[in-house]
N, C-alpha and C positions, 0 to 999 in steps of 0.2 A: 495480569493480562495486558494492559494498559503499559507497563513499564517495557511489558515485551515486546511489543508494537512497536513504540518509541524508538526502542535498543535496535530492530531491525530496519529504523526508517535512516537513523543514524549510523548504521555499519554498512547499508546501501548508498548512505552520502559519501559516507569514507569510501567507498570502492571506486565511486565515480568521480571524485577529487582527483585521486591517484591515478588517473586514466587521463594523459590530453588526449584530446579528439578533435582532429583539423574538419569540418566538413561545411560541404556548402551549402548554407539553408538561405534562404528568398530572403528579403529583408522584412516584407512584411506576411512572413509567418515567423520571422521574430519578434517584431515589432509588436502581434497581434500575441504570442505567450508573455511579453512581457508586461503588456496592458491585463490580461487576465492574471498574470502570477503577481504581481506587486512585487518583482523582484529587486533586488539591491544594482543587478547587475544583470548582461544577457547570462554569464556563466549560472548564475545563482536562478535566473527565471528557468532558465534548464531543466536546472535539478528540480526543482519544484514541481516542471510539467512532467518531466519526465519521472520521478516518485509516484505523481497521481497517475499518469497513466500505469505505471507497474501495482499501485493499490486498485484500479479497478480490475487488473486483467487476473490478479491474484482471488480478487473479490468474484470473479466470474469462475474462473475453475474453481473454488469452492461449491460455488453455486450448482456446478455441472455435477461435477463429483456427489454433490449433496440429492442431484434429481434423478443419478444413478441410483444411490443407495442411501436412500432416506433415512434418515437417524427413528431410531426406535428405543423404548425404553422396556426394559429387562422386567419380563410378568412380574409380577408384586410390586413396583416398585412402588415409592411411598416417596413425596417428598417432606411428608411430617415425621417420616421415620431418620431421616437423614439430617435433618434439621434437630431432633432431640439428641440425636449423639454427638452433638459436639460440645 
């Protein structure tokens, strides 16, 4: 799960490397992501802001999705029953 995470935070870096983007942001709301991102660089404080903000908003439609339709577990289930078949 973990590794999968990583692998998408990393194929979202790659997309966004491969992408210039000229645009014009304020100086100090760069100034102020790169005081918050510990970045190497403005490019690099970027990605960073801009990953977390795509990790919360992904973290939020889960959330929504999940207060749709609540996860439920299948009558009987057993978590000692799952645990002894392996």
């Amino acid at each position: 799960m973990r590794i999968r995470f990583y692998y998408r935070i990393f194929e979202s870096y790659l997309k966004i490397i491969l992408m210039k983007v000229t645009a014009i942001i304020p100086d100090e709301i760069v100034n102020d992501v790169q005081e918050y991102t510990h970045g190497k660089n403005t490019t690099d404080s970027l990605i960073k802001a801009l990953l977390d903000w795509l990790y919360i908003k992904r973290i939020q439609k889960l959330n929504s999705e999940v207060r749709k339709e609540p996860l439920q577990f299948v009558d009987g289930f057993s978590i000692e029953e799952l645990r002894n078949t392996r």
